[in-house]
KOLDO-510064 format. One record per residue (C-alpha): residue number from 1; residue in three letters; x, y, z. Coordinates in steps of 0.5 Angstrom, whole numbers, m for minus. Layout:
! KOLDO-510064
NUM ALA X Y Z
...
***
This chain:
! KOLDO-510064
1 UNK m17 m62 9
2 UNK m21 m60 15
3 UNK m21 m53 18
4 UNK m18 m54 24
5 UNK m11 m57 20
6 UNK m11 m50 15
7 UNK m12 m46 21
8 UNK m7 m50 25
9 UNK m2 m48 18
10 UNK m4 m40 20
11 UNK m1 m41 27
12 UNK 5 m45 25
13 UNK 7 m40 20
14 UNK 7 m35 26
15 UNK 10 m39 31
16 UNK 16 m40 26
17 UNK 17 m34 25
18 UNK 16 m31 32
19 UNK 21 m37 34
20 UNK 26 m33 29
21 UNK 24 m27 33
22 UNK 27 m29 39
23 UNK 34 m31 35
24 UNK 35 m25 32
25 UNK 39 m20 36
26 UNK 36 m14 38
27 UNK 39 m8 36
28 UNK 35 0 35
29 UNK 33 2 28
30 UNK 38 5 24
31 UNK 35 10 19
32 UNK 38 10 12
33 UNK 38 17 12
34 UNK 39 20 19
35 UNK 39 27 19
36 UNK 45 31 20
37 UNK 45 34 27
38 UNK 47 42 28
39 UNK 53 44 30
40 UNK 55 49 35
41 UNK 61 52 38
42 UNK 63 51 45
43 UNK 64 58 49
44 UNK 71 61 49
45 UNK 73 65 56
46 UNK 77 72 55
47 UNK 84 71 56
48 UNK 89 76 60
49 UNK 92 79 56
50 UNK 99 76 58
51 UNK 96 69 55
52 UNK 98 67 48
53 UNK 95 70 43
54 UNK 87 69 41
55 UNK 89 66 35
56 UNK 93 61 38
57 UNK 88 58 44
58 UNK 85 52 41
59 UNK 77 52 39
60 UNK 72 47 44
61 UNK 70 42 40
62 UNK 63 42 37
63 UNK 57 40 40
64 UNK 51 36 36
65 UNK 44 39 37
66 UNK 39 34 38
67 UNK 35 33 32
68 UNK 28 36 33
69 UNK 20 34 33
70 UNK 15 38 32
71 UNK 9 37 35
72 UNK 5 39 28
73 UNK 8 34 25
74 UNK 7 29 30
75 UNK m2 31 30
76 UNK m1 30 23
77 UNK 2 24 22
78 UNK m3 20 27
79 UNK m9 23 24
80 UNK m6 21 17
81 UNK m6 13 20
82 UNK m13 14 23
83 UNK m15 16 16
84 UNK m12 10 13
85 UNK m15 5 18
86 UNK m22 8 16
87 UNK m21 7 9
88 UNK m20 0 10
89 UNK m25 m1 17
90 UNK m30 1 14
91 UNK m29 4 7
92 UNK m26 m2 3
93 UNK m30 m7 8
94 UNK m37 m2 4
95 UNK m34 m2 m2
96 UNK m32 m9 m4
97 UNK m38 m12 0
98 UNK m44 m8 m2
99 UNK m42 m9 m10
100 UNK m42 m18 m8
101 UNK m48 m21 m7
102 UNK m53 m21 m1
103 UNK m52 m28 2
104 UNK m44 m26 0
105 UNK m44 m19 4
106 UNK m42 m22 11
107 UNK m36 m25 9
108 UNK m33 m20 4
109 UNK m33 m15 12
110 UNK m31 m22 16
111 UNK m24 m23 10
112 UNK m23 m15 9
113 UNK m22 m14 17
114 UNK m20 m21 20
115 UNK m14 m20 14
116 UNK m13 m13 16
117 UNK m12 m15 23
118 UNK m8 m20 22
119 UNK m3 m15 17
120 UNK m3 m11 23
121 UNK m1 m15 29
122 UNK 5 m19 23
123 UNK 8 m12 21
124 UNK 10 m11 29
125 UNK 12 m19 29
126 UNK 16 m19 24
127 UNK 13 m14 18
128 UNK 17 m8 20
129 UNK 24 m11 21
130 UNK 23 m15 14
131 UNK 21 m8 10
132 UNK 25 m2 14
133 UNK 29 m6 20
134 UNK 37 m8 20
135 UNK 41 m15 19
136 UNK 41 m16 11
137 UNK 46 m9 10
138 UNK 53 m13 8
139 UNK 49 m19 4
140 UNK 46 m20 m2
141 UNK 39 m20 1
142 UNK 40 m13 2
143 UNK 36 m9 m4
144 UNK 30 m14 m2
145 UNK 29 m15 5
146 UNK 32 m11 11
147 UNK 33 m15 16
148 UNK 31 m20 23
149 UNK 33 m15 29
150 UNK 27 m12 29
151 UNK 23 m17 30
152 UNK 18 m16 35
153 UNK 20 m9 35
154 UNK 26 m11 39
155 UNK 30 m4 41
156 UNK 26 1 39
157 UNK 23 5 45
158 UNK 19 11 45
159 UNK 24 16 45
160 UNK 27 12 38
161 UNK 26 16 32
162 UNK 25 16 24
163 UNK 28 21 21
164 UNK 23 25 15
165 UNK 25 29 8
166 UNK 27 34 12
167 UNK 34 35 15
168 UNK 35 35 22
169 UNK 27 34 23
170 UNK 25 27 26
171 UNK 19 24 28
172 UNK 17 18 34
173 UNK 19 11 30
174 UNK 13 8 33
175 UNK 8 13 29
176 UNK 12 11 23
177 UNK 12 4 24
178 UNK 3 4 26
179 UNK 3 9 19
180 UNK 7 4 15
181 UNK 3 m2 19
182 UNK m3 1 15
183 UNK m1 0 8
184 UNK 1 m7 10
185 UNK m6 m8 12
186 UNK m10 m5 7
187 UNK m6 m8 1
188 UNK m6 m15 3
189 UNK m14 m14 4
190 UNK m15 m12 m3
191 UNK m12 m17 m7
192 UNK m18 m20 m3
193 UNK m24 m17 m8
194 UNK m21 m21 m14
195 UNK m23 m28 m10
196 UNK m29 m25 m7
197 UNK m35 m30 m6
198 UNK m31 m36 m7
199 UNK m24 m36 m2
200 UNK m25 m40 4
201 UNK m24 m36 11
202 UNK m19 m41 13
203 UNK m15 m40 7
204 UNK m16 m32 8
205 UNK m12 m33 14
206 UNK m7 m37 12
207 UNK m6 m32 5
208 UNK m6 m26 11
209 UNK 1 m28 13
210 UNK 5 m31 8
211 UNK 3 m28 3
212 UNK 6 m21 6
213 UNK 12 m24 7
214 UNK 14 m26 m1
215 UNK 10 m20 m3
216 UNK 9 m15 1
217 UNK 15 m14 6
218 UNK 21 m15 0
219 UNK 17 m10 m5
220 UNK 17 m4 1
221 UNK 23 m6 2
222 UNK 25 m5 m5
223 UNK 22 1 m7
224 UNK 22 5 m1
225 UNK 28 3 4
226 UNK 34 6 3
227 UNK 39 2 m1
228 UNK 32 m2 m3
229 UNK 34 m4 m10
230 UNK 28 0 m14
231 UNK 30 7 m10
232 UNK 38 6 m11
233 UNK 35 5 m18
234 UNK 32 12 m18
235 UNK 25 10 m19
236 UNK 19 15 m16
237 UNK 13 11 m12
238 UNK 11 17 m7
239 UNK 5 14 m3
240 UNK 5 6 m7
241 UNK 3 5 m13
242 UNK 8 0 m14
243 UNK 9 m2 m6
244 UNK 0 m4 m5
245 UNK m3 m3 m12
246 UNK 1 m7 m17
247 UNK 3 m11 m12
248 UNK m5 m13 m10
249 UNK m8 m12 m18
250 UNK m3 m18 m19
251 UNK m3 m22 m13
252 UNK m11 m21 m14
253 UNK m10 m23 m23
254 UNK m7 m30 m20
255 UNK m11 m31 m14
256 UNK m18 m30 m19
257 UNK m15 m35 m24
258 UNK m12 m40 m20
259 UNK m19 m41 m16
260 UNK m23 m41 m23
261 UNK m30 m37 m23
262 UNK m35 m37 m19
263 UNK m41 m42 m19
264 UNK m46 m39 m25
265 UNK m41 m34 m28
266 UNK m43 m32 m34
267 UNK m50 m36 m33
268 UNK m53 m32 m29
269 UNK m55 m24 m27
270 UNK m50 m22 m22
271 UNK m51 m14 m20
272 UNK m48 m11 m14
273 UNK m54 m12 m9
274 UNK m53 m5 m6
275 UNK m50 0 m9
276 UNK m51 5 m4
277 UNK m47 1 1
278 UNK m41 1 m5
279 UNK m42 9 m6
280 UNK m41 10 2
281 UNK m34 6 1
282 UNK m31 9 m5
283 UNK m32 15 m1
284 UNK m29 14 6
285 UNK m23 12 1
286 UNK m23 18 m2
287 UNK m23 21 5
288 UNK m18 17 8
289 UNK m14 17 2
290 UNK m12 24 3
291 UNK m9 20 9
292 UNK m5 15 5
293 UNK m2 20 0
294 UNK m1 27 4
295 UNK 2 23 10
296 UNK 7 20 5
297 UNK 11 26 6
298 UNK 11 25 13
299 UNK 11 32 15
300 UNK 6 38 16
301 UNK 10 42 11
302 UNK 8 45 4
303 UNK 10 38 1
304 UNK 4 35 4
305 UNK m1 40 0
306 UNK 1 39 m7
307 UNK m2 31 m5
308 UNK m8 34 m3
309 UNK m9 38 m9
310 UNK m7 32 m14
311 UNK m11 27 m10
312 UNK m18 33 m11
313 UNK m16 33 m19
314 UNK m14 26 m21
315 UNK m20 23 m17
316 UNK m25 27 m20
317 UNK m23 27 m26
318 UNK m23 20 m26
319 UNK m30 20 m23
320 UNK m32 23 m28
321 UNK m29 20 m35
322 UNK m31 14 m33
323 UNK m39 15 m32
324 UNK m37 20 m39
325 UNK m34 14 m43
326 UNK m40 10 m41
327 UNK m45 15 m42
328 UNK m42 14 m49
329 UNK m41 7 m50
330 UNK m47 5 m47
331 UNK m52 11 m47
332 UNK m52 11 m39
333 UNK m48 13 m34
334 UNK m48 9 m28
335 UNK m47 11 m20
336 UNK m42 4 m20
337 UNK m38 6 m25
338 UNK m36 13 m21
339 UNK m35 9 m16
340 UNK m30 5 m20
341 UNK m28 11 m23
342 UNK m27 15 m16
343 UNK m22 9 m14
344 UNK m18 9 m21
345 UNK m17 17 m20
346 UNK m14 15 m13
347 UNK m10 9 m15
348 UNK m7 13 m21
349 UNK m5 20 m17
350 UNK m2 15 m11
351 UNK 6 14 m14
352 UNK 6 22 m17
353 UNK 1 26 m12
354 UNK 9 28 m9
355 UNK 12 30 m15
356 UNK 7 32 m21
357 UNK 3 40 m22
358 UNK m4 40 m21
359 UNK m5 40 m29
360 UNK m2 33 m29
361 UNK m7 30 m24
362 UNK m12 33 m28
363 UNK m8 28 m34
364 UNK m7 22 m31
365 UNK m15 21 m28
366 UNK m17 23 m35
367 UNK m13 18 m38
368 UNK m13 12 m33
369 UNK m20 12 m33
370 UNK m22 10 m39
371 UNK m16 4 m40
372 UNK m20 1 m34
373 UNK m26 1 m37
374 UNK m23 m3 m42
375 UNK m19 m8 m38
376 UNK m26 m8 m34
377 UNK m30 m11 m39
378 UNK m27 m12 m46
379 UNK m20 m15 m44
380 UNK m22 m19 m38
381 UNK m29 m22 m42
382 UNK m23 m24 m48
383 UNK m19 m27 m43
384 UNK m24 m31 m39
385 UNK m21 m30 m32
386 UNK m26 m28 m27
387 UNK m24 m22 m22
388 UNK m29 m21 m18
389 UNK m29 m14 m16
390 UNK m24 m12 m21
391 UNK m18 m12 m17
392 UNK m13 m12 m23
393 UNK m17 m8 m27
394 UNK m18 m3 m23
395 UNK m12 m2 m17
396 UNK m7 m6 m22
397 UNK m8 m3 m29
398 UNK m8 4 m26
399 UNK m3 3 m22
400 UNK 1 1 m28
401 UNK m1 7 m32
402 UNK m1 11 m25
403 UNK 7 9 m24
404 UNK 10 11 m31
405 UNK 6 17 m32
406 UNK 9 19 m26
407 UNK 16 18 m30
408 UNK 12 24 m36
409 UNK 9 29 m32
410 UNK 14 30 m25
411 UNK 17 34 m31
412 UNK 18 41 m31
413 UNK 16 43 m37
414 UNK 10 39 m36
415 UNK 8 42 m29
416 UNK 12 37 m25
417 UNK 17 39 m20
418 UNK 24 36 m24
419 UNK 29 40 m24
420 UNK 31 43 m30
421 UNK 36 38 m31
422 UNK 30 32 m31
423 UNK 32 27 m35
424 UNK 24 25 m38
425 UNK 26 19 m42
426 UNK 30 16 m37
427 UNK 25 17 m31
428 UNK 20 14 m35
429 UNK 25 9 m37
430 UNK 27 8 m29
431 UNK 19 7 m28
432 UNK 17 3 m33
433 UNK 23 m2 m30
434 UNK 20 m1 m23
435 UNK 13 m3 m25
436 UNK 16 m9 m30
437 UNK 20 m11 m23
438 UNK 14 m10 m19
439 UNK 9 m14 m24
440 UNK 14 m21 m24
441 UNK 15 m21 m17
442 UNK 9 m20 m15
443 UNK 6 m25 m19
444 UNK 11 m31 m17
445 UNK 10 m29 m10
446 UNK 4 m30 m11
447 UNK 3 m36 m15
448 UNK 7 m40 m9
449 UNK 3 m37 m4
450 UNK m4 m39 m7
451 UNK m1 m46 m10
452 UNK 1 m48 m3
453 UNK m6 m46 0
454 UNK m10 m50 m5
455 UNK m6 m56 m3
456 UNK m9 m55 3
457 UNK m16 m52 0
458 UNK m16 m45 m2
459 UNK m24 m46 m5
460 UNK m30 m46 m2
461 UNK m35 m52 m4
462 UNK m41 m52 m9
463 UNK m45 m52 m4
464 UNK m43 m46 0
465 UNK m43 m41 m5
466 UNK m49 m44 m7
467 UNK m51 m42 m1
468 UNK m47 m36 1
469 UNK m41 m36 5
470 UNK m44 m31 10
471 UNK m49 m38 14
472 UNK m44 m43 11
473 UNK m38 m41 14
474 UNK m40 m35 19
475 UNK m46 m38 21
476 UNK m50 m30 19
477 UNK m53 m26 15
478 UNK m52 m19 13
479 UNK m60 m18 12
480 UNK m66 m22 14
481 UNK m74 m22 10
***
């Protein structure tokens, strides 16, 4: 089909759902959880002593007391967005586009940043009333989607507050709302490394806004909103390993199937053609990552620091077990499996980085590593599918061990922060369930979306990846003799 009538797909997709917008009543957000105010008691005068006894005389009504912000929580809650935009704009960008081909470099920046964008702006249209908004709570849709009367944002001002773990301490809603549009963009834009090199742009526009809509929207509405059907359950997911990296690592599983390999796969020497762009990326994720899981906690206490310590282990932990398993396997250790192994750390910490000791980070790096390396290579090469930049292998494999470890180690006796009364083989049960929930809808989500873009033409043409999508479809090239 031509450009210009998958394009128009893209657009009409919008236009529906902004039309929705303009119908859905307009009502302020309502947090599940607010935060209850402080009370205090009304002054009495002192009555003559004629007057009725004192403890005859009526008290005054209480007063609540406004909830607070403070201005630590406020800084800290913007650096850690700016700090996931730069784990996306350029880190991911880096990353995946320095491990493809030269002529392919481009497109990788051009998909990652276009789709970012795009989960940007459709997470203020209509993205955050669906995950966190109002409408659906007496339904059935409501352990799935929150509701339409959010759409466009609609009477949320910039004094409408988002309340936090703490009680009686709020944050801006707005500042709420641009953290979780991160994690939006940057899910959607890693599924994008599994179909890297052979995606048309076209189809990346479309897949931007639909595919959040069945996958992304219901599974952070699922995991993290309050009468979400994953959180009533109990299950643990404090910065997304759920929510972005099972849901992508699948997502990317049938995207890279349903396309097919790459033109040459197998039969020709693909090396990454410039591994110190690769090591750029995986380290601004690293940096940025920081943001994504201290600033889950959503406040600039002590419960922001335990992240930042366990986000430190298990990455390095992971770095190294990986280039120590190729040292092994292979008799080298290679600079693209610690980049790999920086990310498969990252991606295991993210569900517990919250709730379990620094000894368990150490654990789940160790442990999460190599079962990467094996999906890699050795499962990947049995099954025959091409994951390009082993998005499932990676974000999903270790997202699902990331997920159920956190069940394991949230434990007390093993250096979590359970209560003495935590109960380790139902918690684990809880998350076994959430990743096997996560795992399925993902996948049929996913499944739909990309049926209906190769209808409409999912591939690029033999030709251009011959040639490479950077001159076919952006008219560039990253590099010139």
């Amino acid at each position: 089909m031509k450009l210009w009538k998958t394009i128009g797909l893209a657009g009409a997709a919008m236009v529906a759902a902004v039309a929705l917008g303009i119908a859905a009543p307009e009502m302020a957000f309502a947090q599940d959880a607010a935060a209850p105010a402080a009370e205090m008691a009304a002054p009495v005068e002192a009555a003559p002593e004629e007057i009725a006894p004192v403890e005859a005389v009526e008290e005054a009504p209480a007063e609540e007391v406004a909830a607070i912000q403070e201005k630590g929580d406020i800084a800290w809650m913007i650096m850690a967005t700016i700090l996931v935009v730069a784990m996306i704009i350029p880190g991911l960008g880096l990353f995946y586009g320095g491990l493809v081909r030269a002529k392919n470099m481009l497109s990788v920046l051009m998909q990652v940043s276009t789709c970012a964008m795009i989960g940007m702006i459709c997470w203020a249209l209509w993205g955050y009333s669906l995950a966190f908004g109002t409408g659906f709570e007496d339904g059935p849709l409501a352990p799935f989607l929150g509701g339409l009367n959010q759409f466009f944002l609609a009477g949320i001002t910039i004094d409408s507050e988002a309340a936090t773990f703490t009680d009686g301490v709020v944050i801006p809603e707005f500042l709420f709302i641009a953290f979780q549009m991160t994690f939006a963009a940057i899910t959607a834009a890693l599924v994008l490394g599994s179909v890297a090199e052979r995606m048309k742009f076209a189809a990346v526009v479309v897949f931007s806004v639909l595919w959040p809509i069945l996958s992304y929207y219901p599974i952070a509405h699922m995991v993290w909103a309050g009468n979400g059907f994953l959180f009533e359950m109990g299950a643990i997911d404090f910065a997304g390993g759920t929510v972005v990296h099972i849901n992508a690592g699948v997502a990317g599983l049938v995207g890279g199937i349903l396309l097919g390999h790459r033109s040459g796969y197998k039969s020709e020497p693909w090396p990454p053609h410039s591994l110190t762009m690769t090591y750029i990326g995986a380290a601004l994720l690293w940096v940025g990552w920081f943001g994504f899981n201290a600033g889950s906690n959503l406040e600039a206490t002590s419960g922001a620091v335990l992240p930042v310590i366990n986000t430190l282990l298990a990455t390095a932990s992971a770095g190294f077990a990986w280039i120590l398993t190729e040292w092994i396997t292979k008799g080298k250790p290679s600079m693209l499996g610690l980049a790999s192994g920086v990310i498969a750390g990252l991606v295991a910490i993210t569900p517990a980085c919250g709730t379990i000791g620094p000894m368990g980070a150490i654990i789940l790096g160790l442990v999460a590593a190599p079962i990467a390396v094996i999906f890699c290579s050795v499962i990947k090469k049995a099954l025959n599918y091409d994951d390009s930049l082993d998005v499932f292998g990676i974000h999903g494999v270790c997202g699902i061990v990331g997920a159920i470890g956190t069940g394991i180690l949230t434990a007390p006796g093993l250096g979590g922060i359970g209560d003495a009364e935590y109960d380790l083989v139902g918690q684990t049960t809880t998350q076994a369930v959430a990743v096997g929930v996560s795992f399925v809808w993902a996948a049929v989500a996913s499944l739909i979306v990309f049926v209906v873009l190769k209808a409409i033409g999912l591939r690029a043409s033999k030709e251009a990846e011959e040639e490479g999508l950077d001159i076919m479809e952006h008219g560039e090239r990253a590099y010139h003799p």
